[in-house]
C-alpha positions, 0 to 999 in steps of 0.5 A: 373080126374086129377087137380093140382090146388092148390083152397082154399077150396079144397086143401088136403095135404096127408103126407105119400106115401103108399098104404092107402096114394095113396088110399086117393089121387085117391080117392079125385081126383075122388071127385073133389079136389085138391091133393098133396101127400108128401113122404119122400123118393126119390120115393113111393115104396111098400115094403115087400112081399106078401099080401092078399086082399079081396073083398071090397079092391079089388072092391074100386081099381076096382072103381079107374079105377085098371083092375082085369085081371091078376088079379089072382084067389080066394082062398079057404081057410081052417084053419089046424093042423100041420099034415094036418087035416082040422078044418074050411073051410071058407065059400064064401057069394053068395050074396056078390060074386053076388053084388059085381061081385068077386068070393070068398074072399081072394086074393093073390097078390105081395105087389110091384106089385099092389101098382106099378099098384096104382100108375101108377092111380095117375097123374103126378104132384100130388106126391112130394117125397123128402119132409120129414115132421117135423110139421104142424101149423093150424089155423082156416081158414087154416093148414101150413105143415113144411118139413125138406128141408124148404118148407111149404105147406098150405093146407085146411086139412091135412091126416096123412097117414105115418105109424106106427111111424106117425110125424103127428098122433104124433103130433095130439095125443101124444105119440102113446104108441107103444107095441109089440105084441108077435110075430114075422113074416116071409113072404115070395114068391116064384114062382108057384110050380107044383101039389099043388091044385089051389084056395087052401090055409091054415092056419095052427098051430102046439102048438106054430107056424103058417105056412100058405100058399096062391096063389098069382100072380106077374107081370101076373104070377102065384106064392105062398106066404107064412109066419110063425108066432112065439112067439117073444118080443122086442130085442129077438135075430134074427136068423143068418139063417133064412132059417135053422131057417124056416126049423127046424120050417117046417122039419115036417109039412104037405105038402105042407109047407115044399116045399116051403122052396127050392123054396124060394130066402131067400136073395130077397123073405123073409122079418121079422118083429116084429109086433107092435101095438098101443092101440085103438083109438076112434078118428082118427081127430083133427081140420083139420087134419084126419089120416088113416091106420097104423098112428092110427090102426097099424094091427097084421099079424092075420088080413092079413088086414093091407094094404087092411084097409088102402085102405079103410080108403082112400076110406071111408074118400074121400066120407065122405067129397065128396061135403064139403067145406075144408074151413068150419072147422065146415063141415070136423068135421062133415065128419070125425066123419062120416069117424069115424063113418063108420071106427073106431069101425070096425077097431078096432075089427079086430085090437084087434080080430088079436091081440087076436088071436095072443096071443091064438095061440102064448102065451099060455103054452104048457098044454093050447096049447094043450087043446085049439087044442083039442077043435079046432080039435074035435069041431065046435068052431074055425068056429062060433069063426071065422065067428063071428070074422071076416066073418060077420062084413066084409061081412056087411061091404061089403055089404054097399058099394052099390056104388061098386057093380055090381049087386042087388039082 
């Protein structure tokens, strides 16, 4: 599969050494082409807690060759009120399980764990750490990149795969306009604890919070992630302890939740953010250079998408540009806007419908809060608002890799 060739013409430079970063590379190497992954760091490693991927992430990490035994189990997941009373269960798509060959939808696995088995995909010699990009000069045959430990590397095209703070979508696009949402979140895993039900998860919401819960394995093993979103701004203060901070938030949830806290390392287990986004864009390239991932659609945790996007940005861009000369700028423009074409508008709803629900849950005065949990308790709202939202577009989606699936119907 592998080739560490260096061949004008198919030569890509991906700047960035994350999940979206390692998904573009396997999935060139796959198509032919030559790959050199440029991480800033002394090694690519994961970082954060736990996350959910659903069936299209996980049938392209099959297709790279990732085994899904041990994999873990679907989840089955309903959206809640804080006492427990059920509002939506998410439906499974039989024609999507089918083709496909994945039972459910979500699947919870440790972030560290799977992006070790991604990378263990990736040959040696095609990731280069330690080079920290500054810049890239392009011209029309070719683009140069610049590193902060004097090397240059001269590349066919160049993707910008380094996150949010993206030197390379910067560069391209200008200032990325960086805004934080409202909100601010906790994520957190633990070990499996006995007697909760398997296949089973929530989200759920008291008038201002979220606390949601999902199956996960590590390493093989059985356990459970599981966050709390609450309203936040930039420089609001930081808890001084996070796990007395959690329990006033859960002393009075539905069981689960609560248990979740003692079986919780909060020194190694628990990680925050305050999440930022960026607003839309339209187009993700310029020239010779093409971004993905966080570099153009930083994601709110209400999409629980955010890295499984990335690994498809990776995958839908590799086949754009399948059987393309990089040396004909003209034929990469023509390849990106069909990666655009296929991502972008895509992309962008699950990046405003999460930001949306963001602000609905998490910015509403409390009057408001109460009437909307009203509507979400006592009326089929919240399913077709979510069905509409989210499932049915991610199943089209889905169903149009028809590459990846198993099975016809």
């Amino acid at each position: 599969m592998a080739s560490l060739q260096w061949r004008p013409g198919r030569r890509v430079a991906i700047v960035g050494g994350g999940p979206g970063s390692i998904s573009a590379g396997l999935a060139f190497l796959a198509r032919g082409f030559d790959v050199r992954i440029y991480e800033r760091q002394p090694e690519c490693k994961a970082i954060g807690g736990a996350v959910l991927l659903s069936t299209p992430v996980i049938s392209i990490l099959r297709a790279y060759g990732l085994s899904l035994e041990h994999f873990g189990g679907h989840t089955v997941t309903y959206f809640k009120n804080k006492a427990g009373g059920e509002r939506v269960k998410l439906p499974f798509n039989p024609t999507v399980e089918q083709r496909m060959g994945i039972k459910g939808w979500h699947y919870g696995v440790l972030r560290s764990s799977i992006f070790q088995r991604m990378l263990e995909l990736v040959p040696a010699g095609v990731i280069h750490a330690d080079h920290e990009f500054t810049a890239y000069t392009e011209t029309a045959e070719e683009i140069e990149l610049h590193f902060t430990n004097g090397q240059r590397v001269t590349a066919d095209i160049l993707v910008g795969a380094d996150g949010i703070r993206s030197r390379v979508s910067r560069q391209t696009f200008g200032d990325p306009g960086l805004f934080h949402t409202g909100i601010r979140l906790w994520l957190a895993w633990c070990d499996f604890i006995p007697d909760i039900p398997p296949h089973y998860g929530y989200v759920s919401h008291d008038w201002q919070h979220q606390a949601s819960f999902f199956p996960m394995v590590h390493d093989g093993k059985p356990g459970f992630e599981w966050w709390v979103v609450e309203h936040s701004y930039e420089g609001k203060p930081v808890p001084a302890n996070p796990k007395e901070h959690l329990t006033a938030i859960l002393k009075d949830w539905a069981q689960p939740m609560p248990r979740f806290l003692e079986a919780t390392d909060f020194d190694t287990q628990v990680y925050r953010w305050e999440i930022y986004n960026r607003p839309s864009m339209k187009k993700w390239s310029q020239g010779r250079v093409v971004c993905l991932g966080d570099a153009v659609h930083p994601v709110s945790p209400y999409a629980a998408y955010g890295m499984g996007m990335a690994i498809e940005d990776g995958y839908f861009l590799a086949r754009a540009l399948d059987g393309v000369d990089l040396r004909d700028v003209r034929a990469c423009t023509a390849a990106f806007e069909i990666y655009e074409a296929e991502r972008v508008d895509y992309v962008n709803h699950n990046m405003e419908f999460a930001r949306f629900l963001g602000r609905m849950f998490h910015g509403l005065p409390r009057p408001l809060a109460y009437v909307r949990d009203l509507v979400f308790d006592y009326t089929p709202f919240l399913k077709r608002f979510l069905g509409d939202g989210y499932l049915k577009k991610a199943e089209k989606e889905t169903l149009g890799l028809k590459e990846l699936q198993v099975a016809s119907v």
